[in-house]
N, C-alpha and C positions, 0 to 999 in steps of 0.2 A: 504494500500500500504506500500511495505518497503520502505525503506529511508535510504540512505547515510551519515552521519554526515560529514560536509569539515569545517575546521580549518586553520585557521590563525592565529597567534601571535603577537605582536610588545611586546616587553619588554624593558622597561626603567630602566639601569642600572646605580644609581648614582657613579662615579667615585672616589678613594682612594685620590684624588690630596689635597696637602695642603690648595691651595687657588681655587679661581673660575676658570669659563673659561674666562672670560673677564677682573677680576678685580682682587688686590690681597687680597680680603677679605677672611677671614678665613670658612671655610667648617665644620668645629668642630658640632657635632649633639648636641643637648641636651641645646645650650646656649641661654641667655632670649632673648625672642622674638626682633628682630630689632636689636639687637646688633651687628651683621657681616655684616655691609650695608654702601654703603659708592656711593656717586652721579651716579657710573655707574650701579650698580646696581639695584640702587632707579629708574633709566628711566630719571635721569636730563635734561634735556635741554643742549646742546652744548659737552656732556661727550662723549669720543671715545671708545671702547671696545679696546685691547690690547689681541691676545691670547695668552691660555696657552699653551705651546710649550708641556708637559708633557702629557695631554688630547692627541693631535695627537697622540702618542709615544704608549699611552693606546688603541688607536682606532688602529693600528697599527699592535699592538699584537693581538689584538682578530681579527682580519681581519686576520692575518697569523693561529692563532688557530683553525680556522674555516674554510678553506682552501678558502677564500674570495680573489678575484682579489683587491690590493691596488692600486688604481688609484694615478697616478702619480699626477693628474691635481685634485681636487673639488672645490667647489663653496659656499662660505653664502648665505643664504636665510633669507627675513625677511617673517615669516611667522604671517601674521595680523589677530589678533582677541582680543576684550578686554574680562579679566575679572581683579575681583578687586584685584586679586596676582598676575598680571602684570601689573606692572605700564607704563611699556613704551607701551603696547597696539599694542606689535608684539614681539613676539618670535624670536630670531636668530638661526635657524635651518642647513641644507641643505636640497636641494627640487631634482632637477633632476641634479646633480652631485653629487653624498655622495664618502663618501670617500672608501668604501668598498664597493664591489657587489658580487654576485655569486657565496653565499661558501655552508656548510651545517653541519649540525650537526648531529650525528648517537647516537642514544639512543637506548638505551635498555630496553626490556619490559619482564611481568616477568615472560611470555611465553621460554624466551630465545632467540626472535627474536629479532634482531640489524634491528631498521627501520629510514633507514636515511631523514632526512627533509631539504629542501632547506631552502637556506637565500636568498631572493630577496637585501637585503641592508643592512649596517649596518653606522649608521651619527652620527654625533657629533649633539650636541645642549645643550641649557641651561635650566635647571629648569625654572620654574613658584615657585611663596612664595606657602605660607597655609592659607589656611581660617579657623579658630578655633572660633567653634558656641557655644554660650552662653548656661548657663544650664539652668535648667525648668524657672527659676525664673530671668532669662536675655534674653532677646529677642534680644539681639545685635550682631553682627559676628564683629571678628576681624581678623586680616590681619597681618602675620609673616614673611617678608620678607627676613630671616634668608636664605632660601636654595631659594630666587633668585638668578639665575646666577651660580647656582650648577652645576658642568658638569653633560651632561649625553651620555650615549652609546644608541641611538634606534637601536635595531635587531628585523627585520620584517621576517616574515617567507615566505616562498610560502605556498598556503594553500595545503600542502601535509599532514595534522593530517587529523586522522579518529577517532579518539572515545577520554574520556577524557585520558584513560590509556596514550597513544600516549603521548597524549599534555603534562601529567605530567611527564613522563619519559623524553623530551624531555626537558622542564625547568629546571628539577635536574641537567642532563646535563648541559645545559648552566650555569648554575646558578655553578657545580661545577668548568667550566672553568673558569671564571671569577677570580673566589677564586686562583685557583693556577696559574692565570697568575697575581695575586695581584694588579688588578686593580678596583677590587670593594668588598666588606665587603660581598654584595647579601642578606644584613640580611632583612630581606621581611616587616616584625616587626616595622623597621625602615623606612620604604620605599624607601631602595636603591634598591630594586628589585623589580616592580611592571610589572604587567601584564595586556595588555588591549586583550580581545578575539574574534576573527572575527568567528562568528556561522552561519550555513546557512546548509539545508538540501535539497538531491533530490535524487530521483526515484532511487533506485539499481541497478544499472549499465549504470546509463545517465550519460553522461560527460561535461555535461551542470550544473553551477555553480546555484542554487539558487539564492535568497534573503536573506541578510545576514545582521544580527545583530550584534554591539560592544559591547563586557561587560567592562566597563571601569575599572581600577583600582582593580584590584583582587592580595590580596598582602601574600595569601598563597596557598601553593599547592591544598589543601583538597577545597578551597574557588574555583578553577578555574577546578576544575575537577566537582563537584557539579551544577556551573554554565554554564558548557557546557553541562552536560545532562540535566540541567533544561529546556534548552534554546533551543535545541533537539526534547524536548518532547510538547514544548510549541508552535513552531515551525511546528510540525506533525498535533497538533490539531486545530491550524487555519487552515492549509490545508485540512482535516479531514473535518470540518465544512464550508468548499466552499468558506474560505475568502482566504485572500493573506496577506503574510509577508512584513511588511514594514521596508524599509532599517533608520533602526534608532538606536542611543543610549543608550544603558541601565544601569543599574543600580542594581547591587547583593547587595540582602536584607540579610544579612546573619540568623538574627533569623527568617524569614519565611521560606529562601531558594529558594526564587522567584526572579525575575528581573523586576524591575519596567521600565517603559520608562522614558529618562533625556529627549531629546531633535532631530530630526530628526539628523540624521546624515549628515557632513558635508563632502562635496566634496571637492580634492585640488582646484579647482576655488573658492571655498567659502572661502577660506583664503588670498585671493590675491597674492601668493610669487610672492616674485621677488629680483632679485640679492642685499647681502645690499652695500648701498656705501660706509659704512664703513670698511670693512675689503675688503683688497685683494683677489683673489683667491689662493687656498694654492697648494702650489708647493712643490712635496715630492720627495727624491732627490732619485735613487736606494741604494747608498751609506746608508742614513739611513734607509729604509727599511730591511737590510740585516745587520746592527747593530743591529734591535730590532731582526730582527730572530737570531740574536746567542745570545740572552739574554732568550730565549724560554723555560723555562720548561719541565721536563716530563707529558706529558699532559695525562686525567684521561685515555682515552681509550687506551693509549700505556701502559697505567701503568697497567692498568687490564688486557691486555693482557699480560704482562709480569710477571705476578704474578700467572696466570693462567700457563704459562710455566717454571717458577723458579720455586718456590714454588706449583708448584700439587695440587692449589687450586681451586673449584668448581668455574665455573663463576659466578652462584649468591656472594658464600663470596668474590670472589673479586672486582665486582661491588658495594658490599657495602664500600667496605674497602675502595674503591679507589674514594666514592662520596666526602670525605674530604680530602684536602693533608697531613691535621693534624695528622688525621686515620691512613689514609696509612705510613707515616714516623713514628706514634706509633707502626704500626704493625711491619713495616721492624726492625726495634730497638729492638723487642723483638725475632721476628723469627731471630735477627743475632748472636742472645746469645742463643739459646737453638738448640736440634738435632733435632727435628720434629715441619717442619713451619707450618702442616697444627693444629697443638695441639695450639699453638699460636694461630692461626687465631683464634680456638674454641674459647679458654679464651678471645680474644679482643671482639669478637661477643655476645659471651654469656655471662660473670661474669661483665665486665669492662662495657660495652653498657645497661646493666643493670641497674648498678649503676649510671652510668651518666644521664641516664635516671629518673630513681626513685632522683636523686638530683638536676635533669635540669640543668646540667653544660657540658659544651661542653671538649672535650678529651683534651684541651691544661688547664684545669682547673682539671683534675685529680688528686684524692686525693693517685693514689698508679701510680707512675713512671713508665715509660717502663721498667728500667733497675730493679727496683723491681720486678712487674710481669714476667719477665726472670729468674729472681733467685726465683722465687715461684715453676715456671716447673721446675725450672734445680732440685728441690727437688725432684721433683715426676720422674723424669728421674733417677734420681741418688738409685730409691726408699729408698728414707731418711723417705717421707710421702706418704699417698696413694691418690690419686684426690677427693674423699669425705673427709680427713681430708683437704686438699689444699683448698678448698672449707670455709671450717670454716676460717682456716688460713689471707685467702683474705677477710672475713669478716672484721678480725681483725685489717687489714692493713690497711683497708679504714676508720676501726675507731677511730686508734690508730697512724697511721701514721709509725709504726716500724718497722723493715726488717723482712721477713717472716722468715729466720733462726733465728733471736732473740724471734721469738714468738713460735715455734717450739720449743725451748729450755726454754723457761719460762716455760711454761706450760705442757713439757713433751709428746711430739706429736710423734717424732719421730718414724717410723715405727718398728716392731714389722716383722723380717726376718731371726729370727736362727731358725731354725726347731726345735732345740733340746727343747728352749724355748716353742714352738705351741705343739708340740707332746702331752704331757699331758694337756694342756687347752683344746684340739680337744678328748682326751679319757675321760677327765670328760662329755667333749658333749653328750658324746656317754652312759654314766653312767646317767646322768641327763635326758635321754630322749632312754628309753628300747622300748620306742611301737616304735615310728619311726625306729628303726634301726632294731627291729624285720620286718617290713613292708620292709624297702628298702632291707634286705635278701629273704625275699620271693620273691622279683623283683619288688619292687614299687622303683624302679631309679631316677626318679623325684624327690625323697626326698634329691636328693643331694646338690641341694641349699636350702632345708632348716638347712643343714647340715653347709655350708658353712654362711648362716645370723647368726642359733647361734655361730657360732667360732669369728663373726666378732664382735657377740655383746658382747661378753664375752670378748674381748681385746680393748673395750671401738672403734672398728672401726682402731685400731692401726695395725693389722696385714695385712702382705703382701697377696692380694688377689690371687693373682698366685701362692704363697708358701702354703697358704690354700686349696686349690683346689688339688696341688700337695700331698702334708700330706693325704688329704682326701681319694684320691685314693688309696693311698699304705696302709690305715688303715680301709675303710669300708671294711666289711666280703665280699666275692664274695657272690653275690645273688644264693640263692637255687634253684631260676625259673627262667626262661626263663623275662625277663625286658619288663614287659607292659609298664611302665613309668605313672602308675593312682598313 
């Protein structure tokens, strides 16, 4: 039988804020273990939570970015279950008021279809610590309550994904909103951006949902696309073999690529919420609402459309361009200094993404400046150099760190564009090589690029290839026959 794949999301996005959501301990990643903890966070006895007024301000924004209804009115929830990186032995979440409902997000796949995915919710809430397990030769687990009480963003999805493609286009997206609404880092690595995945399959064209599985914690792309077609396939063949899918927990093995079972999965009655007494219900005024939307951003998908109609670029380059806002301000900076944006795009996509690549350093760590790579084209514009020596050039730049005009001139780059100069380099061509030119007379025509490599290589790659071509014309013999082109 075919089968359907249905998808769900919730992603937990840790918040940019200085301090917690409750307490003003410091959120700083990397510091030693229990150092940023201080009695409300620890779960003390008698301690009151205080929120962070900033955290709303961030739920706020992506609720507007997302085109989410911001409910005037929400509600605290204590949501009860222990484990040993909650000491207080309930979570402060929201349960059935969050503060966001009903937006969605529009991804694109790389078919070139925009498939838009609902948001059932989008709530506040706080971290849980870490459990960090002993190595071979320590049997002990220890407890880091450093990023208790960390804010977080949960964005739940409607289960509108259908394959992993979906799911992962659809987290780039969110994951790039985040970034240029500058409320979360999203660095996955880190785990400000984690993903938990609701999998469940049925019959090709039944509109009746499955039995559905969680893959918990999946904190890279490649990891949650892998484990939705595991989980697919695994899914098929207990049906396949006359059992039945059970609604549970799992767990992505990444060196086997399998999902283990954690624990039956847990219903909202099995957590007991219920309103907490400590915090108020939060009351959102219109007034600030309509503060934080004029604080709003050009957000990714107006950017790629708008780049797509300024700039005359293909929708893939500008969907890539516009997944970073780093990118996209590298690319504008340099298409705003040269005459052809989409020759920019090439060199950011191709030469620049390269390199950053091959050095794993992200675009705002780049070793050659926008305003540098602008004045590398405005060479080849100006045909000072030709784009294969531009090429060496930006080598140079990323190694040396020097302006492509001073490298140019160091080493004597400069292009090669008086014809009077080429004329005779292009008749020795023709002296150096009697069979070929005998051949392209008789009408082997074809031989005209090889006509035009040795001229190129003979002026070490320095001569203009259009002024070559040109010379070439007005100096090979007219062919005696009729032009096979062998």
């Amino acid at each position: 039988m075919e089968y359907e794949t249905v998808i769900g999301l919730e992603v937990h996005t840790q918040l940019k804020t200085k301090s917690k959501i409750f307490c003003g301990c410091s959120t700083t990643f990397g510091a030693p273990p229990n150092s940023h903890t201080c009695p409300v966070c620890l779960g003390m006895p008698g301690v009151l939570p205080v929120l962070n007024r900033e955290v709303v301000t961030c739920a706020i924004k992506l609720g507007l970015a997302t085109r989410c209804t911001v409910n005037r009115s929400s509600r605290w929830a204590r949501k009860n279950y222990f484990y040993p990186d909650l000491p207080k032995a309930y979570q402060i979440s929201q349960y059935e008021a969050p503060i966001c409902e009903h937006g969605y997000v529009e991804a694109d796949l790389e078919s070139g279809e925009t498939r838009r995915i609902g948001l059932t919710r989008i709530h506040m809430e706080e971290d849980a610590g870490k459990n960090v397990h002993g190595a071979a030769d320590d049997d002990h687990s220890y407890v880091d309550l450093n990023r208790a009480g960390v804010p977080l963003l949960e964005i739940v999805s409607e289960p509108d994904i259908r394959s992993s493609e979906e799911a992962t286009a659809y987290l780039k997206r969110l994951r790039s909103i985040v970034r240029y609404l500058g409320i979360s880092d999203g660095n996955m690595e880190e785990g400000s951006f984690r993903c938990d995945a609701n999998v469940s399959i049925r019959p090709m064209g039944s509109d009746t949902f499955g039995t559905r599985a969680e893959v918990k914690n999946l904190n890279s792309f490649r990891h949650v696309a892998h484990a939705i077609d595991y989980e697919a396939r695994r899914q098929a063949r207990l049906l396949a073999q006359g059992k039945e899918v059970v609604q549970e927990t799992r767990l992505w093995n990444t060196a086997e690529g399998k999902t283990y079972s954690m624990r039956s999965k847990e219903e909202a009655h099995d957590y007991r919420y219920f309103p907490d007494p400590d915090l108020v219900p939060l009351e959102i005024s219109e007034q600030w609402i309509e503060a934080v939307r004029a604080t709003l951003p050009e957000l990714p998908a107006d950017k790629e459309q708008r780049f797509v109609v300024e700039y005359g670029l293909p929708p893939q380059d500008a969907a890539t361009l516009v997944a970073s806002h780093h990118l996209a301000d590298y690319f504008e900076t340099v298409a705003g200094a040269v005459k052809e944006a989409k020759r920019a795009a090439n060199w950011v996509l191709g030469e620049l993404l390269a390199v950053l690549n091959k050095l794993g350093i992200s675009v705002e760590e780049s070793p050659v400046e926008a305003a540098a790579l602008a004045a590398l084209i405005r060479l080849i514009e100006e045909e000072t150099i030709s784009g294969k020596i531009a090429k060496s050039v930006f080598e140079k730049m990323v190694a040396t760190g020097k302006a492509p005009a001073a490298i140019v001139e160091e080493e004597g780059l400069v292009q090669v564009a008086d014809p009077e100069a080429l004329r005779p380099i292009i008749q020795q061509v023709f002296d150096d090589n009697p069979t070929q030119l005998a051949q392209y007379q008789a009408g082997k025509t074809k031989l005209m690029g090889f006509f035009v490599g040795q001229t190129m290589r003979a002026t070490g790659g320095k001569a203009n290839p259009a002024l070559v071509n040109k010379l070439l014309r007005e100096m090979l013999p007219e062919p005696t026959a009729p032009a096979d082109g062998g």
